[in-house]
C-alpha positions in Angstrom: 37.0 28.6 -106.1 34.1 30.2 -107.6 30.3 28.9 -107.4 28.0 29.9 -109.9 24.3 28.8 -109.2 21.0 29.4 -111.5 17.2 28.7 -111.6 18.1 25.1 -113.0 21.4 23.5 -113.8 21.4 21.4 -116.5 23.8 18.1 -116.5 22.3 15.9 -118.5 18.7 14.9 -119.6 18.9 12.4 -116.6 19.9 14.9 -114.2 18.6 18.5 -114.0 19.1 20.5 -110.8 16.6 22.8 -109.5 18.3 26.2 -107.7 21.5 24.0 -108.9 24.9 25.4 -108.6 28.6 24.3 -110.4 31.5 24.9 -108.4 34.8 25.7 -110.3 38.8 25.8 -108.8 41.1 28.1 -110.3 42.2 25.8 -113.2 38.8 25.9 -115.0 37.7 21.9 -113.0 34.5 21.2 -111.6 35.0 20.8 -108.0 31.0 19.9 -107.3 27.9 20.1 -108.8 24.4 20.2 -106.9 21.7 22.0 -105.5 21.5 25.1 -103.1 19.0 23.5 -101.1 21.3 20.3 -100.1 24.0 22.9 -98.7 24.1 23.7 -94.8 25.0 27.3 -95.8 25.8 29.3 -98.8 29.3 30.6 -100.2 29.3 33.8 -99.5 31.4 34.1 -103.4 28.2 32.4 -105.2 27.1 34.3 -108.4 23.6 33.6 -108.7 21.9 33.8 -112.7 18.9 33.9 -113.6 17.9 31.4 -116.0 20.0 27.6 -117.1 23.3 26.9 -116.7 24.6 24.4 -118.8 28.3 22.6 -118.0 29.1 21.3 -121.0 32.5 19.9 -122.8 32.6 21.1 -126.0 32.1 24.5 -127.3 28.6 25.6 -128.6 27.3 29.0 -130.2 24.2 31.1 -130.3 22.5 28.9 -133.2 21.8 26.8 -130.5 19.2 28.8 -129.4 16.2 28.5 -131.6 12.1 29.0 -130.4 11.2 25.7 -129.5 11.3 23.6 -126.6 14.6 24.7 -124.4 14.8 20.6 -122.9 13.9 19.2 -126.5 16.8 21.1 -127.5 18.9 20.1 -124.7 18.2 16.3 -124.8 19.0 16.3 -128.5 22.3 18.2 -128.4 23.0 15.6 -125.1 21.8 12.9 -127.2 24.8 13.7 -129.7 27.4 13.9 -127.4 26.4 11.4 -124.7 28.9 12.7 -122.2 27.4 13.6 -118.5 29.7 16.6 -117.3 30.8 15.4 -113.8 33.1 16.7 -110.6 37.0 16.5 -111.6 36.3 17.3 -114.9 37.1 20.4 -117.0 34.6 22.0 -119.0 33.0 24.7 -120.5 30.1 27.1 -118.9 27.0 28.5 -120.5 24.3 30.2 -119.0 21.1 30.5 -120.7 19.1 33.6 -120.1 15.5 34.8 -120.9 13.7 31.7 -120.8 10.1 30.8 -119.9 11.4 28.6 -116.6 7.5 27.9 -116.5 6.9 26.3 -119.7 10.7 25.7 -120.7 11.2 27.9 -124.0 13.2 30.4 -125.4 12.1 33.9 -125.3 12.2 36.2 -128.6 15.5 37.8 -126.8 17.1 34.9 -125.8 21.1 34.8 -125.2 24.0 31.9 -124.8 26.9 33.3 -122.8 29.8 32.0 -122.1 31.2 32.4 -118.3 34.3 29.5 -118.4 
């Protein structure tokens, strides 16, 4: 199992997680999504990232990342695909770094990564 846990873990527009982590088995399938604070103790394996992760299902690229509004830009490409990512399923995992976690926009340097 791996954990990885960020600023803000992004599900769907109806469910963001604050200091949210994804939890991943060996095959690539979400074994649990939440937040840090709701666990009695921490895995000691848990990669922690600053900035958003994003569990997603379908592949997505770095012209996502435009300067404007990082949850306007979110809830639009949700809006599209309508699918919450859930536990049991597999899926894809981008973290989104420099970001203005205050006011929720890109930075000039912004980066989409791929970690699954």
């Amino acid at each position: 199992m791996k954990r990885y846990a960020a600023h803000i873990v992004y599900c769907h527009p109806q469910r963001i997680i604050s200091k949210g982590f994804v939890e991943v088995d060996e095959q690539g399938f979400i074994t649990q999504i939440g937040s840090l604070t709701d666990l009695q103790q921490e895995s000691h394996s848990t990669i922690f990232f600053n900035g958003l992760l994003l569990p997603y299902l379908a592949d997505t690229n770095n012209s996502f990342i435009e300067q404007e509004s990082v949850l306007e830009k979110l809830n639009a490409l949700f809006s599209v695909f309508k699918n919450e990512i859930k536990e049991g399923e597999k899926a894809n995992l981008y973290l989104l770094q420099e970001l203005d976690l205050v006011g929720l926009t890109f930075l000039e340097n912004a980066t989409l990564t791929k970690l699954l």
